[in-house]
C-alpha positions as CSV (number, residue, x, y, z in Angstrom):
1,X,-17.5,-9.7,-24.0
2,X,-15.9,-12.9,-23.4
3,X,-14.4,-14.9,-20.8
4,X,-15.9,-13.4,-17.5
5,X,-19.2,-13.1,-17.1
6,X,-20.5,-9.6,-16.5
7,X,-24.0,-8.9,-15.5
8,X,-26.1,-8.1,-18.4
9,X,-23.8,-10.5,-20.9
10,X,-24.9,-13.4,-22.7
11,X,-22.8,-16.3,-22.6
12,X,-23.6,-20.2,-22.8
13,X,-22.1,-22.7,-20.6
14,X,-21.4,-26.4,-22.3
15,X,-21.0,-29.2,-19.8
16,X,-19.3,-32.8,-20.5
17,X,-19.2,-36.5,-19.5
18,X,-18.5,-39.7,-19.8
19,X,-16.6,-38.3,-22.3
20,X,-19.0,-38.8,-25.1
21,X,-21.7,-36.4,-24.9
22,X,-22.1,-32.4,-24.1
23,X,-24.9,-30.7,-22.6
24,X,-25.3,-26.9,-23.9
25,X,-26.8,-24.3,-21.2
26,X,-28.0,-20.7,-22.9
27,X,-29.5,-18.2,-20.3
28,X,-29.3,-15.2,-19.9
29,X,-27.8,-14.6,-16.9
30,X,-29.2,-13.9,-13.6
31,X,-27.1,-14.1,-11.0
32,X,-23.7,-14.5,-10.6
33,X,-21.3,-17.0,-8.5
34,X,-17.9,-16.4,-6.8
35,X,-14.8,-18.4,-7.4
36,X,-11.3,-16.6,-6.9
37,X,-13.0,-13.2,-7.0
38,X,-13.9,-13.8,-10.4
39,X,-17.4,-13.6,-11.5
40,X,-18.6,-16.7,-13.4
41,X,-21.9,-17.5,-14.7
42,X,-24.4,-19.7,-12.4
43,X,-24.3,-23.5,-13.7
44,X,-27.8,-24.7,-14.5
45,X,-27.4,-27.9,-15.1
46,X,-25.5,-31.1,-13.9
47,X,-25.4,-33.9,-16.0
48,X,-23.8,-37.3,-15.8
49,X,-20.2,-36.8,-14.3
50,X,-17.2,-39.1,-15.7
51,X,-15.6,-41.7,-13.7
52,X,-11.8,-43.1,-13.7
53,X,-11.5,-46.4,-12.7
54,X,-10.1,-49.7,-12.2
55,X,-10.0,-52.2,-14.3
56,X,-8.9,-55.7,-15.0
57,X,-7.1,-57.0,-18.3
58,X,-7.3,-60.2,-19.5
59,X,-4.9,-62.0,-22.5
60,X,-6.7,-64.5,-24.5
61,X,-4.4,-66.4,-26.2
62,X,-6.6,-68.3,-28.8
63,X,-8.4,-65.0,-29.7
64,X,-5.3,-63.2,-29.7
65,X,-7.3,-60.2,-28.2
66,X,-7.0,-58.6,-24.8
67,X,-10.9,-58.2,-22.5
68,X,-11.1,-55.1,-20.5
69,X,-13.1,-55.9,-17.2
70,X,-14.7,-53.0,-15.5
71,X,-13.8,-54.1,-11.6
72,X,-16.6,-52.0,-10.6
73,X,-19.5,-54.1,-12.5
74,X,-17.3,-57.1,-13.7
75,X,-18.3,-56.7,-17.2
76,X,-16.2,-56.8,-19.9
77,X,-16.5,-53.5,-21.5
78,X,-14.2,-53.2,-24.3
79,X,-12.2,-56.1,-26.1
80,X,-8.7,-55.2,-28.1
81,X,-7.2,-57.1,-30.7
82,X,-3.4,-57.9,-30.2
83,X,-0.5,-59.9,-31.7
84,X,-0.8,-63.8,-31.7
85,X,-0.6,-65.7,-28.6
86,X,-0.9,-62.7,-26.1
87,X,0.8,-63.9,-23.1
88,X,1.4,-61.3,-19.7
89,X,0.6,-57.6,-19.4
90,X,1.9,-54.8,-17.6
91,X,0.3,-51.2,-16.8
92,X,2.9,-48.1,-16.4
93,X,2.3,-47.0,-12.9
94,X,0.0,-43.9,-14.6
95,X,-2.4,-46.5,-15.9
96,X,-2.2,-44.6,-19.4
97,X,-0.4,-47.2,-21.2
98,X,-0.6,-51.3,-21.1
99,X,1.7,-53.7,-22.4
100,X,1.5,-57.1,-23.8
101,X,3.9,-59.9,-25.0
102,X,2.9,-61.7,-27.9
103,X,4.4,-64.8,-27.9
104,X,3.7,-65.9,-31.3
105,X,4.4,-62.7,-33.2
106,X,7.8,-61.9,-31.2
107,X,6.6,-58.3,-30.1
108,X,4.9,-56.3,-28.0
109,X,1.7,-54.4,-28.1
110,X,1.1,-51.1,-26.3
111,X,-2.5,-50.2,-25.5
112,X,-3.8,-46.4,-25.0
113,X,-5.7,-47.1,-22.4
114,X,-7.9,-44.2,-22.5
115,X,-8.7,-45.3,-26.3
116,X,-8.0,-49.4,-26.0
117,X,-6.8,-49.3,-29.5
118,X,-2.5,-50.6,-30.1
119,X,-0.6,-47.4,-30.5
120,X,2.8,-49.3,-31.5
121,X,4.6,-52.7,-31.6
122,X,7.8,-52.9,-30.5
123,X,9.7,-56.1,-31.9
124,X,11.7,-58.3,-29.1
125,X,13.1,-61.4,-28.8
126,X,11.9,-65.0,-29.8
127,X,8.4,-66.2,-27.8
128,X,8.0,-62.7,-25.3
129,X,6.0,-64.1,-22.3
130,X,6.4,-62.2,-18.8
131,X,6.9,-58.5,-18.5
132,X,6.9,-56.2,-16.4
133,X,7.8,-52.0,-15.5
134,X,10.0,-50.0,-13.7
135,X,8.0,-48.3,-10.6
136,X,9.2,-45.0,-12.2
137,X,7.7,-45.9,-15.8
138,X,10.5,-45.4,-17.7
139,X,11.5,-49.4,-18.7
140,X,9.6,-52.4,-19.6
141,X,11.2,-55.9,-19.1
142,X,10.1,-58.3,-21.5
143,X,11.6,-62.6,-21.1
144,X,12.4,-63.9,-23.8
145,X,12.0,-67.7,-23.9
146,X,12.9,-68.5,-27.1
147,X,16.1,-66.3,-27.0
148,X,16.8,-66.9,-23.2
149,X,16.6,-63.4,-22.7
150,X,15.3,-59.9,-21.5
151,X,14.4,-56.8,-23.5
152,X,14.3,-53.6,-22.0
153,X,11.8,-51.1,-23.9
154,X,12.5,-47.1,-23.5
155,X,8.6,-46.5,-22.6
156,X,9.2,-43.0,-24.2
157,X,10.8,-44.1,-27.9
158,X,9.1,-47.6,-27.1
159,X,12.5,-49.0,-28.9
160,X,14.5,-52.0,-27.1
161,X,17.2,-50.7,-25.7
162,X,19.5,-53.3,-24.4
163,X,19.3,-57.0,-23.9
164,X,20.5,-58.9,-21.6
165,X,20.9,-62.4,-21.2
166,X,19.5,-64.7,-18.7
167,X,18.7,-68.7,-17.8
168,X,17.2,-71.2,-20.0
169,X,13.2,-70.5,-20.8
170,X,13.0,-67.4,-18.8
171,X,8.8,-67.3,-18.2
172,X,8.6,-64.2,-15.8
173,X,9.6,-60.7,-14.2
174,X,8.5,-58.8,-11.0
175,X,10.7,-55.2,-10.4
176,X,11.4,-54.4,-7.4
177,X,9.2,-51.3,-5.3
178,X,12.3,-49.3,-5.1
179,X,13.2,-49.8,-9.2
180,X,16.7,-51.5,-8.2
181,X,16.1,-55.4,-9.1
182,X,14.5,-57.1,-11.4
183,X,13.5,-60.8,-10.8
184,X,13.3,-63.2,-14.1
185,X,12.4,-67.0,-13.4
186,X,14.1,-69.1,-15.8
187,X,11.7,-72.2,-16.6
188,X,14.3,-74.3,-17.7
189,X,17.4,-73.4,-15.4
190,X,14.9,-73.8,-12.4
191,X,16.7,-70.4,-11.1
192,X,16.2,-67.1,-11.0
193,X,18.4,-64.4,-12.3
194,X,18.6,-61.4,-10.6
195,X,19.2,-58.2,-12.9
196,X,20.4,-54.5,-11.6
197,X,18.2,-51.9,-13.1
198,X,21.0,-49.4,-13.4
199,X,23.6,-51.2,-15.0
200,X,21.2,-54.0,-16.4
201,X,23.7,-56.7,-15.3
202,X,23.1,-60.3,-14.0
203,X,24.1,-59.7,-10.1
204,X,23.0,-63.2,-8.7
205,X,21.6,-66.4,-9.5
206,X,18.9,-68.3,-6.8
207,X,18.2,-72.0,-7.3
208,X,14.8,-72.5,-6.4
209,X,12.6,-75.3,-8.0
210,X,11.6,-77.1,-10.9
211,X,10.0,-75.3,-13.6
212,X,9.8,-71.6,-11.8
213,X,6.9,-69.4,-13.6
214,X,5.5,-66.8,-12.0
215,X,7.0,-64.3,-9.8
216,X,5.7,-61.5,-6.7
217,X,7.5,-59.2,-4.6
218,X,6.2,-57.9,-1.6
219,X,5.4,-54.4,-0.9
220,X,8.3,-53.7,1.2
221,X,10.7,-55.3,-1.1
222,X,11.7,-57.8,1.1
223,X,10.8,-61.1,-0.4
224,X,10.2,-62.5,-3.7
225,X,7.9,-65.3,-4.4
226,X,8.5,-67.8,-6.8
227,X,5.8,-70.2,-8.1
228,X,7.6,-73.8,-8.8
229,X,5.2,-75.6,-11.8
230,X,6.8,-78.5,-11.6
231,X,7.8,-79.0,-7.8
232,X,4.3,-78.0,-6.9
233,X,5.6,-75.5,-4.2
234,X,6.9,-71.7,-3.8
235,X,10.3,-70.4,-2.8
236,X,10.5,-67.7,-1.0
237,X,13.8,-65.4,-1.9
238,X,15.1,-63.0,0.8
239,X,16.2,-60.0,-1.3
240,X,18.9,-58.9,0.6
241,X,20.9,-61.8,0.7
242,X,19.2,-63.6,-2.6
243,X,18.7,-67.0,-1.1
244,X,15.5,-69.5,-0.6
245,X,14.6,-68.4,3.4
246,X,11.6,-71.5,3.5
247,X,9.5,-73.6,0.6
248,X,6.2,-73.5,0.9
249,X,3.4,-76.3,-0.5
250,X,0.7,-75.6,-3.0
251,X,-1.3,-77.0,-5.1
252,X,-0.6,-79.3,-8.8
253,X,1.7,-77.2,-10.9
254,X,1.5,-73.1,-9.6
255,X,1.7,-70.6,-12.3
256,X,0.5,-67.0,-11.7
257,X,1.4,-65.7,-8.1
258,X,0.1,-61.8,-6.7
259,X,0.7,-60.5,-3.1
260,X,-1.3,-57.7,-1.5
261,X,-1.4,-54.2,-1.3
262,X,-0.7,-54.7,2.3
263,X,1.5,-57.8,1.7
264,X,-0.7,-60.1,4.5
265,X,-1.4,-62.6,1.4
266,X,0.2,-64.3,-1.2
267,X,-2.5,-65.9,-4.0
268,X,-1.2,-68.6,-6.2
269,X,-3.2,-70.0,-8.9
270,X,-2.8,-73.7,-9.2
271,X,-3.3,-75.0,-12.4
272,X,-4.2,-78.7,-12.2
273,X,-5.7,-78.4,-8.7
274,X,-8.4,-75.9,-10.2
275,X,-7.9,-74.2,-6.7
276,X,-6.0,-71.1,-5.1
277,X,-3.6,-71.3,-2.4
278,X,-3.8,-68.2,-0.1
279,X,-0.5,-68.1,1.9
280,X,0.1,-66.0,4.9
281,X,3.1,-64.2,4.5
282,X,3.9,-63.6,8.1
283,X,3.9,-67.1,8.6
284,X,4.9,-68.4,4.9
285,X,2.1,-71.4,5.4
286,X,-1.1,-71.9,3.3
287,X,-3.7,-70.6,5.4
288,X,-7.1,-71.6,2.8
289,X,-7.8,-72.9,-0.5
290,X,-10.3,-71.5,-2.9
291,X,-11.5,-73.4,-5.7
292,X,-11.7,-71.7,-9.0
293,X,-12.5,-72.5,-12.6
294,X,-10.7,-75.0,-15.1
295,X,-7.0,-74.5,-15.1
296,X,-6.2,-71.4,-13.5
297,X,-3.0,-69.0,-14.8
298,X,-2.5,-65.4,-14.2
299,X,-3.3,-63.7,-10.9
300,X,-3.4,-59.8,-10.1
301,X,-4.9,-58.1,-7.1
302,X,-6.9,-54.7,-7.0
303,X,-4.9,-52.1,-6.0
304,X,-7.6,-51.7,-2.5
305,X,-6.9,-55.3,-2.4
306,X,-10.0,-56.1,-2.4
307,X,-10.8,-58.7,-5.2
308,X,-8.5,-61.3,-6.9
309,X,-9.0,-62.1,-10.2
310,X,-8.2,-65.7,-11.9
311,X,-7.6,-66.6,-15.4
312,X,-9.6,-70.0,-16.2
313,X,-8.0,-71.0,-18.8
314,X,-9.8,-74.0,-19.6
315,X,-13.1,-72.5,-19.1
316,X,-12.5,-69.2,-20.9
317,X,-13.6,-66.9,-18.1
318,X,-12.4,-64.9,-15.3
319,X,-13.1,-66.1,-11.2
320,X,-13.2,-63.1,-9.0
321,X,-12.1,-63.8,-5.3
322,X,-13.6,-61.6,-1.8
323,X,-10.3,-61.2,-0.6
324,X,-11.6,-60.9,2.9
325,X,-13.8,-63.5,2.9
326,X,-11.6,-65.7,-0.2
327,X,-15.1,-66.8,-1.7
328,X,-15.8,-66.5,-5.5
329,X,-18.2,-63.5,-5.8
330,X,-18.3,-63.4,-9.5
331,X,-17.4,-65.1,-12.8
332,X,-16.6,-63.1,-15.9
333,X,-16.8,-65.3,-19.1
334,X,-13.8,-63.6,-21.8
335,X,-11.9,-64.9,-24.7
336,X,-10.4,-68.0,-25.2
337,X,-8.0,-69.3,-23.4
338,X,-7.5,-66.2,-21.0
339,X,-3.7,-66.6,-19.3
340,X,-2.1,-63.2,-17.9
341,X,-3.8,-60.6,-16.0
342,X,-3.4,-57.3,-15.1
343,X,-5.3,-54.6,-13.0
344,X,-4.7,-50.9,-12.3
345,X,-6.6,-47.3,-12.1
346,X,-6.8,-46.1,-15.6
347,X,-6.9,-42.3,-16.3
348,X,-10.6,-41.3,-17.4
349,X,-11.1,-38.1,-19.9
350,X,-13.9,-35.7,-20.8
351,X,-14.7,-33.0,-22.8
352,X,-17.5,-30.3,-23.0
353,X,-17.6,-28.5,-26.1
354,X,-19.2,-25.0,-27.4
355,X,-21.4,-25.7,-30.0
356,X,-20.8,-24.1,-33.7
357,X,-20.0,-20.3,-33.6
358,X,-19.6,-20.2,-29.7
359,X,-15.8,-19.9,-29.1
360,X,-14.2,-21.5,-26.0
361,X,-13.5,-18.4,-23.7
362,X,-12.9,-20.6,-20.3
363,X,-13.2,-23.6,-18.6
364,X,-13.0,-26.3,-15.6
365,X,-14.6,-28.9,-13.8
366,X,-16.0,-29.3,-10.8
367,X,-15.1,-32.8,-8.8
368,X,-17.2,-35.1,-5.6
369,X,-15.3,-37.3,-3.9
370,X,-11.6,-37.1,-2.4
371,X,-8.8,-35.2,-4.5
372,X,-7.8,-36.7,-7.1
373,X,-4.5,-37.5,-8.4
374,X,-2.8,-36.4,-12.1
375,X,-5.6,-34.2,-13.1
376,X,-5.1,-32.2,-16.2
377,X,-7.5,-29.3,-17.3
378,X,-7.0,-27.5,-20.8
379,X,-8.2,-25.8,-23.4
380,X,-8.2,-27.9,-26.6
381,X,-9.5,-25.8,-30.1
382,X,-13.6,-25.1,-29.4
383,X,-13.0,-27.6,-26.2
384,X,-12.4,-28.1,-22.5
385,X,-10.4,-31.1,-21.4
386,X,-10.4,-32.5,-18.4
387,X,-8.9,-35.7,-17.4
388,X,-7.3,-37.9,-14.3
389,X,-6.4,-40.7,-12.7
390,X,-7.8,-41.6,-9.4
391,X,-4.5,-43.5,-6.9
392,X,-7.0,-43.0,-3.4
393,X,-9.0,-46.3,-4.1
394,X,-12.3,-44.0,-3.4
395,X,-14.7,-43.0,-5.8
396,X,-14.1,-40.2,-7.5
397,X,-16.4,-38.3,-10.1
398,X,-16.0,-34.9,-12.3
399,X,-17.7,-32.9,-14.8
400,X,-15.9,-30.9,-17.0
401,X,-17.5,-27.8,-18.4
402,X,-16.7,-25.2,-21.4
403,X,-17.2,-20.9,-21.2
404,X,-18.6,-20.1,-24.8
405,X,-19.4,-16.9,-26.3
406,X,-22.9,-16.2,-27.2
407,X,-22.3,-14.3,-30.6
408,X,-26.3,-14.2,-30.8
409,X,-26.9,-10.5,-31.6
C-alpha cells in the first residue's frame, strides 16, 4: 500500500527543518489520526521546526559584498559577494528576490534570497546608486548618476526595459504605495523629478534643496520626504499638488531617510552629525536626536516598526535603534564601508525527505503560530516542500513532513 495509511501497513514518516536536516520515523503503526476523513499515520516525533523571517541587508562598498543581518538575533548570518561599490538595495514585496546597484560595475545584482547567492546581473546605466520596486513587483527603478538617468528592469526577464531621463546626478527613488509615481532626487539639479509608472514619463519637477539624496514616502501616499545633504534640512513634497508644504531642520548633511509602518516617524541619518533626527510627521518638527556611529548613510525600518537600523559608514558596523524608546539597543559590526540598507520578511523553505528506496507517497506540514501568508506545499522527486513567507509580523514556525513507503518485506 501507499499513500494512506491502513491499519496493519508499514509506512515511515520523514520529517524536515531548518531546511537542512530530515528526521526519519519507522513504526509500525498503532493507531491512527484523523485529518479530512483520511486516515494518516500518528507522528512520533517533532523536531526543530523552520522559521521565516526578517532580516536586514547591508551594502558594503569597500568589500563589495552585501551582510545579511538576522533582525531577530542581530547577527550577521550570511555575507554575499556583489559587483564593485554596492550602493542601495531593494526587496520585491515577496521578499524572494533583492536587488542591488553596483556603482562601479554599472549593473545590478539580484540575490535569491532563500539561497543569498547572485542569480543574474542586469547591465544599466553609468554609476547605478538608488533603486527601488513597484508595490506590485513587477519593475525596478534604478538612477543612474553618471547617465542622469533611470532604468526600469522587467523583474520577470530581469532586462531594462526603458529609460528615461531625469535631473543632473539623480541619487535616489521611493515608488509610491499605490505603484503610480515614482520619486527620483536629482543631486545635482537640487529637484526632484517626478515619473508616472504607466507611461514612464517625467510629469513634474519640485525644487527642493541643495544636494537632495535620499527619499521616503509615507504610508498613505501623501507626502514625500526629501533629505537635502547639502542644505542640512528635509522638504516635505505634498503629492498631490507636487510642491514643498514646510522644510524641516536636521542635522550636518542628511542622506538616508525611512518613515514608519504607521507613518508617526520620519528617521534621518545625518552623516556629519553622527546622530539621527526623529521627525514627527503630524507636526513636521524634530522631536529627538539619537546619536549613532561614525558617519551614518542608509536607513530602513522593520516592517513591525520596531527597530531602525543605521549604516556607520565610518565605523563599519550597523546601529540598531528601539523605535519606542529611540535608544541604541545593539551594534552589528559588517563590511566596510556599509552605505544602503534594506529590511523585509524573507520566504523560509524546508524539506523532509524519504530515505533511499522509500518513495514519497504524501505529504504536509504542520504550522504554530498565526496563518501564514504565500505558503507553498509540494511534492518535489523523493521530497516534500514546504515553504512561506510570514507578512503578520508574529512569529511563525512549521515543520514539513514526507509519507514514504516502507518497501521492507
Amino acid at each position: 500500500m501507499s499513500g494512506i495509511a491502513v491499519r496493519g501497513t508499514s509506512e515511515r514518516r520523514s520529517r524536515g527543518g531548518g531546511g537542512s536536516w530530515w528526521v526519519v520515523v519507522r513504526a509500525w503503526v498503532a493507531g491512527l489520526a484523523v485529518l479530512t476523513g483520511l486516515a494518516l499515520p500518528v507522528a512520533l516525533a517533532t523536531p526543530a521546526a523552520a522559521a521565516p523571517g526578517t532580516f536586514a541587508y547591508v551594502a558594503n562598498q569597500i568589500d563589495g559584498t552585501v551582510s545579511v543581518i538576522d533582525t531577530s538575533t542581530n547577527t550577521v548570518t550570511d555575507t554575499i559577494p556583489v559587483g564593485a561599490i554596492p550602493s542601495k538595495l531593494a526587496l520585491t514585496p515577496d521578499g524572494k528576490r533583492l536587488y542591488v546597484t553596483n556603482f562601479n560595475s554599472d549593473n545590478v545584482s539580484v540575490i535569491d534570497t532563500t539561497t543569498n547567492t547572485v542569480i543574474d546581473t542586469v547591465p544599466v546605466g553609468s554609476q547605478p546608486r538608488g533603486v527601488a520596486i513597484t508595490p506590485d513587483g513587477t519593475s525596478a527603478y534604478v538612477t543612474n548618476v553618471g547617465t542622469n538617468n533611470v532604468s526600469v528592469i522587467d523583474t520577470t526577464t530581469n532586462t531594462v526595459t526603458i529609460t528615461i531621463p531625469v535631473g543632473n546626478q539623480p541619487a535616489e527613488v521611493a515608488i509610491t504605495p499605490d505603484g503610480a509615481s515614482a520619486y527620483v532626487s536629482n543631486f545635482g539639479s537640487n529637484n526632484v523629478s517626478v515619473i508616472d509608472t504607466t507611461t514612464n514619463t517625467v510629469t513634474a519637477t519640485v525644487p527642493v534643496g541643495n544636494g537632495p539624496q535620499g527619499v521616503a514616502i509615507t504610508p498613505d501616499g501623501a507626502f514625500a520626504y526629501v533629505a537635502n545633504g547639502s542644505s542640512n534640512n528635509v522638504s516635505v513634497i505634498d503629492t498631490t499638488t507636487n510642491t514643498v508644504t514646510t522644510t524641516i531642520p536636521v542635522g550636518n548633511s542628511p542622506q538616508g531617510v525611512a518613515i514608519t509602518p504607521n507613518g508617526a516617524s520620519a528617521y534621518v541619518a545625518n552623516t556629519l552629525s553622527n546622530n539621527v533626527s526623529v521627525i514627527a510627521t503630524a507636526t513636521n518638527t524634530v522631536t529627538t536626536t539619537v546619536p549613532v556611529g561614525t558617519f551614518p548613510q542608509g536607513l530602513a525600518i522593520t516592517p513591525n516598526g520596531t527597530s531602525a537600523y543605521v549604516s556607520n559608514s565610518g565605523s563599519n558596523n550597523v546601529s540598531v535603534i528601539d523605535t519606542t524608546t529611540n535608544t541604541v539597543t545593539a551594534t552589528v559590526p559588517v563590511g566596510a564601508e556599509p552605505f544602503g540598507v534594506a529590511i523585509g520578511r524573507v520566504p523560509a523553505s524546508s524539506v523532509a525527505t524519504c530515505p533511499p528506496g522509500s518513495p514519497l507517497t504524501g505529504g504536509g506540514f504542520q504550522t504554530t503560530g498565526p496563518p501564514p501568508n504565500d505558503l507553498t506545499s509540494r511534492p518535489v522527486g523523493d521530497s516534500w516542500e514546504v515553504s512561506l513567507t510570514n507578512q503578520t509580523g508574529e512569529d511563525i514556525t512549521f515543520t514539513p513532513y514526507a509519507v514514504c513507503a516502507d518497501i521492507t518485506p
